[in-house]
N, C-alpha and C positions, 0 to 999 in steps of 0.2 A: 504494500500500500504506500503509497505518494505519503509523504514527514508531511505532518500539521504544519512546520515551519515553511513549507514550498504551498501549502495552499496560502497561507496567511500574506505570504510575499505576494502571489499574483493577485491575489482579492485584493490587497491596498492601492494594486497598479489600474487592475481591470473592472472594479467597480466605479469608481468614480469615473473611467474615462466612458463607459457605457451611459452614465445617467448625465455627464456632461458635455465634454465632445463631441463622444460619440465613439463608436468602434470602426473601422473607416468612415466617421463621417455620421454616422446613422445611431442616432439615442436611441434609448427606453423608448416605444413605441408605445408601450400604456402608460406613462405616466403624464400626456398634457391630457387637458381637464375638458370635456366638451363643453359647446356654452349650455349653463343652465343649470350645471350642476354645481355643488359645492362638497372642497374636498374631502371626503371620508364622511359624509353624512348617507343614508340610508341607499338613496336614489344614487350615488356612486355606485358603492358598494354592490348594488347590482349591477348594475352597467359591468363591474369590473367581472363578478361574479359568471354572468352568461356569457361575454367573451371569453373566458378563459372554459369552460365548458366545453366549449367548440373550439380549440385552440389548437392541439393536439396534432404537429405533421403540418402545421400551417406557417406562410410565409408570413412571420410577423408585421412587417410594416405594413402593408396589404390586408392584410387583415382589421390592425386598430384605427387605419385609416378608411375600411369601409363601416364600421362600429359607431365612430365618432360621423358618419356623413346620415349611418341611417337611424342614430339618436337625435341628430339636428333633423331631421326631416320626420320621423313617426316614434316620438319617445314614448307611446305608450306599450309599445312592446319591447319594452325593457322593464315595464312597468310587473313587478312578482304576483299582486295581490291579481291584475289582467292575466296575467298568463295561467295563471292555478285551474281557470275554468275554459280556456282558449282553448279551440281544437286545433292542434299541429297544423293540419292540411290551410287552416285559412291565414295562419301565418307564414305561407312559403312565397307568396309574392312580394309581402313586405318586409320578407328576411332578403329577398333576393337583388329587389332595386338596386342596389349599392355592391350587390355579390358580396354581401357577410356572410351566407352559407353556402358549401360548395358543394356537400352532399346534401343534395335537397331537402329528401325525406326526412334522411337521418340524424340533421343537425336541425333542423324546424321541429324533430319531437322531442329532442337532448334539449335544449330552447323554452320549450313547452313544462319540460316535466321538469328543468333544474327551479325553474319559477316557483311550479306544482311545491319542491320537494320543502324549497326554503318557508313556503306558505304553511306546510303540515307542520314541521320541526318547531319553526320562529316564528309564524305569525307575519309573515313575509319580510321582518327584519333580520336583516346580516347580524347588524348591533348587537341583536338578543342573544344570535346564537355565539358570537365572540363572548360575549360576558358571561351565558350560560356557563361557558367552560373558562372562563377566567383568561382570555387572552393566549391559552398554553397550545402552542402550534402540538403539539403531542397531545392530548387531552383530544384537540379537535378531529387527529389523524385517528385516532382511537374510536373516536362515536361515527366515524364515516367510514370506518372498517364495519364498523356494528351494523349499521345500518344503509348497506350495498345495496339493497332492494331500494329503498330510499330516493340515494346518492349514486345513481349507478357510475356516472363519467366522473363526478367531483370525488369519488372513494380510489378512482386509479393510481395506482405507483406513478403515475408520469405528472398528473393532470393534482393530485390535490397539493404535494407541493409547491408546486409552481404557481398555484389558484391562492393556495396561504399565505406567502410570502408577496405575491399579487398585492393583497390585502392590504400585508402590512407595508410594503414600500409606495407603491402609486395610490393604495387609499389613504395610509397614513394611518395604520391602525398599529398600536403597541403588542404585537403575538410574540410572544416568547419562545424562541429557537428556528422562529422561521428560517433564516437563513442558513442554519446548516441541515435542515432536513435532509437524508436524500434521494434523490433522483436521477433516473437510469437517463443518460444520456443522443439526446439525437444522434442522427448521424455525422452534421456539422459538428457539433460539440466532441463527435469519438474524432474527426481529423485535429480537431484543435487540443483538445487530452494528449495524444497522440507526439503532435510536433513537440508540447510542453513538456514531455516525460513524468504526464498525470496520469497513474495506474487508479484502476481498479472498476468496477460494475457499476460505479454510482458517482454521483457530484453534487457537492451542496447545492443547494435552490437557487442561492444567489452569484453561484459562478453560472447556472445555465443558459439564461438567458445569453449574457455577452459571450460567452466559450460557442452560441448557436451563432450567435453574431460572427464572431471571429472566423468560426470554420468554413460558413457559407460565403467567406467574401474573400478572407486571405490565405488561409493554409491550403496550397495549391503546391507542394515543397518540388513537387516530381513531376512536374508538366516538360514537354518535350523533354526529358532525359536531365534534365537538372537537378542537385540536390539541396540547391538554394533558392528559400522563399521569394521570390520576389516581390512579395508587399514588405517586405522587413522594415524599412523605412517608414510606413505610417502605422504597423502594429505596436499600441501601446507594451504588450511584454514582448516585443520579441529580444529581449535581454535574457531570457528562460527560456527559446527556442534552439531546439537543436537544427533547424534548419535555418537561422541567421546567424550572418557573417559575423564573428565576435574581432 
């Protein structure tokens, strides 16, 4: 396994350059705010909630960019308490305007029923069920192991911690351990583990996002027959790359 001291190093380098900069260029895609909303209050929290539901193998910017176009244009279906009683089918058109869902069917009823599920448990408050369990990203991974039938996409290895940690960074909610939960890594994320000589089946929460950043844009080490990066210059760690020039 990868020394705590070698993840610690790149999280100080690749966290803040994902939520500022940018990872070539390209921030935290869920973290600006759509108009209308305020941040970490209820009607967030979901918004942040059913994107991340449908998340899962998707082209992030693309994605929170079609999220935030079709909450400016039809917020009531992001709306929990709406969706608990909504039939899937008549929300595929209005999921679709913007292409926020890409399998039709199957992410207009993941859609439908994460609304349904927060409505049964919370009373369609995120809030309640954060405080239910005290803020404790474990506690909460706990009750959505328990309750799969429930939670079916929000109880996934991939999908809840990245949905928790969601929470706590672009809503602004205080969860305790979110960002080392962890999480099996994309396929970007395995080139960029990979270049960085990051072992092992899992990555904290809060490296995956930017390590999905990084690997879909710069770790490219072996392209025509080379064994050096050629983004090395604009990748924030490539000081921890075995394929940049040292």
């Amino acid at each position: 396994m990868t020394p705590p001291e070698k993840i610690a190093q790149i999280r100080q380098i690749i966290s803040p350059a994902y939520v500022g900069s940018g990872i070539f260029g390209l921030r935290d895609p869920a973290r600006p705010l759509p108009p209308g909303l305020q941040r970490g209050e209820d009607s967030h929290l979901a918004y942040l909630t059913l994107v991340y539901a449908i998340s899962w193998g998707r082209e992030p910017q693309q994605l929170w960019q079609s999220a935030a176009q079709t909450h400016a244009s039809d917020p009531e279906i992001f709306n929990l308490k709406f969706l608990a009683y909504a039939n899937p089918k008549d929300l595929i058109t209005r999921l679709s305007t913007f292409k926020l869902i890409k399998k039709i069917k199957t992410d207009a009823t993941v859609w439908q029923r994460t609304g349904q599920a927060v409505v049964m448990r919370a009373s369609g408050s995120l809030s309640t069920l954060l405080v239910d369990h005290n803020y404790d990203a474990a506690a909460l991974q706990t009750m959505l192991q328990k309750n799969k039938a429930t939670f079916p996409v929000l109880s996934g290895k991939q999908t809840a911690p990245r949905w928790l940690h969601g929470l706590a960074t672009a809503g602004a909610q205080p969860i305790i351990g979110s960002a080392n939960m962890p999480v099996p890594p994309s396929p970007a994320a395995q080139k960029a583990m990979q270049s960085l000589h990051l072992n092992g089946s899992t990555l904290p929460a809060d490296l995956f996002a930017p390590l999905d950043q990084l690997g879909a844009i710069g770790c490219k080490p072996n392209q025509r027959g080379t064994s050096t990066c050629k983004a090395h210059l604009q990748c924030p760690v490539s000081i921890h790359c075995q394929f940049s020039p040292q």
